[in-house]
VMD Tcl script that builds the backbone (N, CA, C; Angstrom):
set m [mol new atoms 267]
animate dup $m
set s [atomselect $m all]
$s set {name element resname resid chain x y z} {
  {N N UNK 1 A 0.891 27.445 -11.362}
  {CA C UNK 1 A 0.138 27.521 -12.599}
  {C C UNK 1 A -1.030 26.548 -12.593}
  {N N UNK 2 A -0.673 25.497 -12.452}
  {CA C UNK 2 A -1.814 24.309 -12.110}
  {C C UNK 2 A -2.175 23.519 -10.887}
  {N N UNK 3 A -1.450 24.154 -10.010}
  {CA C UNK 3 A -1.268 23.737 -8.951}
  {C C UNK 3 A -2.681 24.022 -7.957}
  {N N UNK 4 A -3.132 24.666 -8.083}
  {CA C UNK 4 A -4.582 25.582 -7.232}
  {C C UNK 4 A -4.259 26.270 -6.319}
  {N N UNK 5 A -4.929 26.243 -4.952}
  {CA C UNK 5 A -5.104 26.652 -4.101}
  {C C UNK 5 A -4.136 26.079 -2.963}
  {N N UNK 6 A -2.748 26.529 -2.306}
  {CA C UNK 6 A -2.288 25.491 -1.234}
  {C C UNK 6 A -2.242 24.423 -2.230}
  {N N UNK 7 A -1.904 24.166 -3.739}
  {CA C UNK 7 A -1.734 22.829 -3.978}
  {C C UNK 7 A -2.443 21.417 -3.911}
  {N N UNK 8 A -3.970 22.489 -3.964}
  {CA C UNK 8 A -4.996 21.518 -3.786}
  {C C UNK 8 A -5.838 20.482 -4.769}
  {N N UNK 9 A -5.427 21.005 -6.167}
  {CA C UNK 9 A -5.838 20.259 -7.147}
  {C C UNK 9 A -4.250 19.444 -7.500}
  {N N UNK 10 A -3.077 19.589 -7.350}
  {CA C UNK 10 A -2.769 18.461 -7.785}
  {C C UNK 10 A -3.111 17.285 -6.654}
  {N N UNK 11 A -2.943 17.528 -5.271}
  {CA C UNK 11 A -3.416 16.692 -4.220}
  {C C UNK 11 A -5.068 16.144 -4.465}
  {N N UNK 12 A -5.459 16.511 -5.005}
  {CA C UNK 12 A -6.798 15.965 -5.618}
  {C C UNK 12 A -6.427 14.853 -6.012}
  {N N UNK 13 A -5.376 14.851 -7.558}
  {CA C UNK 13 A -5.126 14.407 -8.545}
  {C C UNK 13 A -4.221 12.980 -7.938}
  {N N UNK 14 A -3.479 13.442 -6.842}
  {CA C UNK 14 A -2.774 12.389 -6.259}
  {C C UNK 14 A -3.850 11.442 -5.525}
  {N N UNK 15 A -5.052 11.991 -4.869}
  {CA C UNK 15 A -5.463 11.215 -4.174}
  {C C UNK 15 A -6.522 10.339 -5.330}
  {N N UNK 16 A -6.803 10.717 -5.631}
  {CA C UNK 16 A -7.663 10.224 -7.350}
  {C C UNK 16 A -6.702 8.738 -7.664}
  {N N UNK 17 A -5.683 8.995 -8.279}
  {CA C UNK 17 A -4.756 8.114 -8.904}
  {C C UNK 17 A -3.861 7.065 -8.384}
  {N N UNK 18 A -3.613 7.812 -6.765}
  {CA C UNK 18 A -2.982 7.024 -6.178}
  {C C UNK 18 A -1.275 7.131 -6.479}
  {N N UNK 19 A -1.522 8.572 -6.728}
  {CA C UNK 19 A 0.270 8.782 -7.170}
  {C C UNK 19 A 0.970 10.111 -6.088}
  {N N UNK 20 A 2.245 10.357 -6.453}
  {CA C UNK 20 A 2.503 11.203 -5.571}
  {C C UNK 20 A 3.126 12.303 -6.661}
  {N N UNK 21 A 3.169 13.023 -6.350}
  {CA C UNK 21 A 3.581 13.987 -7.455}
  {C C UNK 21 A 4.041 15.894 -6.978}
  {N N UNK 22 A 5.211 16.052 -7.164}
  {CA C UNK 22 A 6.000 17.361 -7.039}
  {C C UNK 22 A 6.897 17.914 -8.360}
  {N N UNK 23 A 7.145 19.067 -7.887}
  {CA C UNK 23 A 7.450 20.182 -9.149}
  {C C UNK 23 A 9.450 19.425 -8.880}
  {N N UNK 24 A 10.302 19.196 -9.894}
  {CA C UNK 24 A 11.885 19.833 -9.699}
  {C C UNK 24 A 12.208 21.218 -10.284}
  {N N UNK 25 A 13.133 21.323 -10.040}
  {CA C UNK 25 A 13.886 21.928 -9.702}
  {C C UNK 25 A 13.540 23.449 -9.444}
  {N N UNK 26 A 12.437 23.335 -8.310}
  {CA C UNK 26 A 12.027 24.494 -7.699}
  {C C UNK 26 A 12.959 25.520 -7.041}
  {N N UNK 27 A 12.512 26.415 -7.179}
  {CA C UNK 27 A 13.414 27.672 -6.735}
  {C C UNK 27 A 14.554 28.024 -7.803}
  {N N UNK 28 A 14.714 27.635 -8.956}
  {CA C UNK 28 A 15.787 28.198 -9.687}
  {C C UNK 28 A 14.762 29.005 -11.042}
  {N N UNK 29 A 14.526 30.609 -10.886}
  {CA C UNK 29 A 14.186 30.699 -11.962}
  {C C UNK 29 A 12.793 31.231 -12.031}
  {N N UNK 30 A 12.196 31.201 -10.406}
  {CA C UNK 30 A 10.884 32.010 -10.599}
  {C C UNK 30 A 9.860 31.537 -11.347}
  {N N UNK 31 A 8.752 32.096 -11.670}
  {CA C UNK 31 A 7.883 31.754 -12.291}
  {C C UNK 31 A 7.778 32.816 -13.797}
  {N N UNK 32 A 8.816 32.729 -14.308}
  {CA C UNK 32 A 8.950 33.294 -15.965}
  {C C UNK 32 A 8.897 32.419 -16.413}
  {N N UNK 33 A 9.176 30.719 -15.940}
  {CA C UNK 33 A 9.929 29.803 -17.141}
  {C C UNK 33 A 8.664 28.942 -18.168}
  {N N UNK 34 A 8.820 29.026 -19.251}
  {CA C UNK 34 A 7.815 28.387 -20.271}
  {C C UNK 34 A 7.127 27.181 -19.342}
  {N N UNK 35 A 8.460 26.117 -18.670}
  {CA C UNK 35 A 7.373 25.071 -18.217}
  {C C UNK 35 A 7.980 24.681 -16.967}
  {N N UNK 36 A 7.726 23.899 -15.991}
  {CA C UNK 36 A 8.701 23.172 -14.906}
  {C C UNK 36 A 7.887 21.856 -15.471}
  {N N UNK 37 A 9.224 21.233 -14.943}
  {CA C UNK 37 A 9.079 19.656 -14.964}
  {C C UNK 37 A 8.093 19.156 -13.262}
  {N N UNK 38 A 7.519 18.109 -13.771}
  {CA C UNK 38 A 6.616 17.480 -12.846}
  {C C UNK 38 A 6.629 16.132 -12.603}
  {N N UNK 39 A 7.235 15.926 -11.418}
  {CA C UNK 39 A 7.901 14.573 -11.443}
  {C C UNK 39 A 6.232 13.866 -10.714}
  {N N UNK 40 A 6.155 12.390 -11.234}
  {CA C UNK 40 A 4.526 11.927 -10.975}
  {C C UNK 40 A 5.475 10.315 -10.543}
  {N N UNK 41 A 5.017 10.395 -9.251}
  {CA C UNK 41 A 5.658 8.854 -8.895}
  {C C UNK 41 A 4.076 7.922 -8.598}
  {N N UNK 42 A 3.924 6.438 -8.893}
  {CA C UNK 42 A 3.064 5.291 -8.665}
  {C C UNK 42 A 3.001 4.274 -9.669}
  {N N UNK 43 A 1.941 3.908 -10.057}
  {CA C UNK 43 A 1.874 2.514 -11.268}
  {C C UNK 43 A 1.999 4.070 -12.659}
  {N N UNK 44 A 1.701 2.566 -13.653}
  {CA C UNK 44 A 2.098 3.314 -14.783}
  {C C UNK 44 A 0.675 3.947 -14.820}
  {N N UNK 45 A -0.561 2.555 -14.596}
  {CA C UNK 45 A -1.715 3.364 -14.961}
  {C C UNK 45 A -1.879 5.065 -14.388}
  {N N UNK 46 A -1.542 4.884 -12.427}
  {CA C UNK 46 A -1.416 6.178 -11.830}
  {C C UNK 46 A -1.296 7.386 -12.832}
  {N N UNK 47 A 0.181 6.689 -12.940}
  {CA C UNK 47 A 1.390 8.192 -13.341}
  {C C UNK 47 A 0.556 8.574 -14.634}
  {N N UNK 48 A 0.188 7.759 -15.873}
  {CA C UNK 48 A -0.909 8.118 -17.052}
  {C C UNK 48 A -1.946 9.302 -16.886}
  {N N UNK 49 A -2.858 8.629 -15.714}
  {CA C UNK 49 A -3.996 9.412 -15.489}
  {C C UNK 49 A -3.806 10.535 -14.692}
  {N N UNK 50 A -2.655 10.596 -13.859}
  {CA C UNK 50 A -2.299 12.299 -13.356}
  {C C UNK 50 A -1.390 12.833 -14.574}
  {N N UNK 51 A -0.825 12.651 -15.444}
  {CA C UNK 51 A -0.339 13.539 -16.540}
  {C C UNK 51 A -1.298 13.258 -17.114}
  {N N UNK 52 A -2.974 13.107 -17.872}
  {CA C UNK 52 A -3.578 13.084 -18.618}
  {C C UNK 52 A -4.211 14.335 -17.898}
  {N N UNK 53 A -4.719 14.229 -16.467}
  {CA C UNK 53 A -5.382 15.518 -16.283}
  {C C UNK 53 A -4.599 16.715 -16.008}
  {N N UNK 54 A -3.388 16.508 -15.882}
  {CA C UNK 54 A -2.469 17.879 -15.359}
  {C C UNK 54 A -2.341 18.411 -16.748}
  {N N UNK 55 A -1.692 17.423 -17.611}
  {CA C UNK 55 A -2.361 17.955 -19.366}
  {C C UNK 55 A -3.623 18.684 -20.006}
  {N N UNK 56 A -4.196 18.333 -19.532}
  {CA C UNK 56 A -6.164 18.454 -19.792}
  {C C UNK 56 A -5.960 20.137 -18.987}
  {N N UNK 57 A -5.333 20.468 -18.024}
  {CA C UNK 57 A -5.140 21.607 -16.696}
  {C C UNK 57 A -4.221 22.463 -18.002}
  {N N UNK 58 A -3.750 22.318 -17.902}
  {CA C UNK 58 A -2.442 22.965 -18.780}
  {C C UNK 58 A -3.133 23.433 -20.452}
  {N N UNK 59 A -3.828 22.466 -21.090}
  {CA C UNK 59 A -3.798 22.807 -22.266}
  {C C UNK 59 A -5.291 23.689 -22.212}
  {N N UNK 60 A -5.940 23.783 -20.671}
  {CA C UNK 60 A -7.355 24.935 -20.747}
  {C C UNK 60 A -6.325 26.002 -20.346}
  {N N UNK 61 A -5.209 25.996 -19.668}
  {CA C UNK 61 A -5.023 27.614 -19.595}
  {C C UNK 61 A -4.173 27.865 -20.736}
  {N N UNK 62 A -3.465 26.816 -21.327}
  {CA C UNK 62 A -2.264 27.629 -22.653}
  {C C UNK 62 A -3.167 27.049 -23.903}
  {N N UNK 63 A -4.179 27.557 -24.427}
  {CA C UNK 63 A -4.654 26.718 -25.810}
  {C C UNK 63 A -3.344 26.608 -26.520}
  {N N UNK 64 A -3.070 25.176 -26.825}
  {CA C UNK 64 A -2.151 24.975 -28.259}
  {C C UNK 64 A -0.773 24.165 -27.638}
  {N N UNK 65 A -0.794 24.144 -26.156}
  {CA C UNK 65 A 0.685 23.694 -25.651}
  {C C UNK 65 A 0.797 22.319 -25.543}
  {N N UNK 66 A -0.406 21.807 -25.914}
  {CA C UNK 66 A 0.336 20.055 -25.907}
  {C C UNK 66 A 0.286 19.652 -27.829}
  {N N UNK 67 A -0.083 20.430 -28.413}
  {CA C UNK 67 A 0.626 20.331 -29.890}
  {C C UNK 67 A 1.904 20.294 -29.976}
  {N N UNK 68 A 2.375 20.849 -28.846}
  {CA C UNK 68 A 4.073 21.306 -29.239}
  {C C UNK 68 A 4.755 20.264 -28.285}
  {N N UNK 69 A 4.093 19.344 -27.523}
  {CA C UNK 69 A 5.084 18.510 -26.601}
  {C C UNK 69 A 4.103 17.126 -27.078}
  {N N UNK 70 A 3.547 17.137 -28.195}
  {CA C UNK 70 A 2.532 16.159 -28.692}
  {C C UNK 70 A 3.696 15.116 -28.502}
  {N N UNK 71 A 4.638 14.888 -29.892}
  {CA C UNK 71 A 5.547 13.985 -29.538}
  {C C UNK 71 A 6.064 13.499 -29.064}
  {N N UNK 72 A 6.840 14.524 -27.736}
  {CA C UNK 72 A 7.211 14.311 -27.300}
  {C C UNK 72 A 6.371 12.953 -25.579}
  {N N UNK 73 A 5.278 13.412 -25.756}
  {CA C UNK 73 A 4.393 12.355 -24.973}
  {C C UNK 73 A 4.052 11.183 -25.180}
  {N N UNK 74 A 3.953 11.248 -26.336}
  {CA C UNK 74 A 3.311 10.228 -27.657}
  {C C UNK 74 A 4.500 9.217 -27.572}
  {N N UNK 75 A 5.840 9.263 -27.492}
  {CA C UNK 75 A 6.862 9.031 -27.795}
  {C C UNK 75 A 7.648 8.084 -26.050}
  {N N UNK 76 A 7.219 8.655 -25.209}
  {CA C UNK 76 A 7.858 8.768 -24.118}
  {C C UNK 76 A 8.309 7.012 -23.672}
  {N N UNK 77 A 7.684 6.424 -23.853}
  {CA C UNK 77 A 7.818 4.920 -23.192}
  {C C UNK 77 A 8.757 4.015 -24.471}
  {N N UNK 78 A 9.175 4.611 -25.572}
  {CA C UNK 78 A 9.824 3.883 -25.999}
  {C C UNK 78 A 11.611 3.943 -25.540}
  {N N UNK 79 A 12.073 2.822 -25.322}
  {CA C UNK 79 A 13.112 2.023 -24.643}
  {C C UNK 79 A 12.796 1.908 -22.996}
  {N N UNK 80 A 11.730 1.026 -22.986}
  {CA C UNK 80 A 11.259 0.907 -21.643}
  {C C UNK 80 A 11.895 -0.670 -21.733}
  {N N UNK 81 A 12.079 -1.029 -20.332}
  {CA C UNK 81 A 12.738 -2.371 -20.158}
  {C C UNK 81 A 11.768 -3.403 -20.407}
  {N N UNK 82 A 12.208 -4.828 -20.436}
  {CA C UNK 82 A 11.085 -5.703 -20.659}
  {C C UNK 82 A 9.867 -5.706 -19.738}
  {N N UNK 83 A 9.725 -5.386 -18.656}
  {CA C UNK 83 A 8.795 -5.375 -17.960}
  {C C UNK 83 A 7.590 -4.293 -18.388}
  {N N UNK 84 A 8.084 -3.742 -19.340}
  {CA C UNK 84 A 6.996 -2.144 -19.449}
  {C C UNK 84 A 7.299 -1.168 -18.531}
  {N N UNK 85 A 8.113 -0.967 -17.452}
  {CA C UNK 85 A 7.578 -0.236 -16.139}
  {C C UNK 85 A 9.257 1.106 -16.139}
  {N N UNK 86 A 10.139 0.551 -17.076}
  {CA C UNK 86 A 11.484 1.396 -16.475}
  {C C UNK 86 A 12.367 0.549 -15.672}
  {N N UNK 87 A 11.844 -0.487 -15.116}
  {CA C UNK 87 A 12.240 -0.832 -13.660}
  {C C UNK 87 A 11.793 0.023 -12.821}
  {N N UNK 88 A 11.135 0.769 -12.659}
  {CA C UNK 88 A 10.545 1.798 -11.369}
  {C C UNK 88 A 9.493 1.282 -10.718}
  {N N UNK 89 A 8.783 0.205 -10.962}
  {CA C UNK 89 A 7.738 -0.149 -10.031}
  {C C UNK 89 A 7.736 -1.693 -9.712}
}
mol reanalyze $m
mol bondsrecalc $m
mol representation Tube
mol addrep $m
């Protein structure tokens, strides 16, 4: 869906940010499903700015789909450990 060509715009997006980033739980389910999850591994800034443009990707082809996961984004970092990071970096 957002992926491009051979997977060439999110590899853009990785090389841009400095993150690494793949689809889970591929292969169950085809391409009917409303959304797949997109796992985005690096710093926080990274991981931000590749879900800001994979967002920005997503909401030119579905007008209206980050209204509906607004919160849920908006929301995401609260009970993060003292460090800010998850412990993940």
């Amino acid at each position: 869906f957002v992926t491009g060509r051979a997977g060439n715009f999110l590899r853009s997006i990785e090389e841009q940010w400095g993150t690494l980033m793949f689809f889970c739980d591929v292969g169950s389910g085809g391409r009917n499903k409303d959304y797949e999850k997109l796992a985005i591994f690096g710093t926080i800034r990274g991981r931000r700015g590749a879900e800001l443009l994979v967002l920005s990707a997503v909401e030119t082809k579905v007008p209206g789909y980050y209204s509906k996961i607004r919160d849920d984004v908006l929301h995401r970092d609260k009970g993060k450990d003292e460090s800010g990071t998850w412990g993940t970096d």
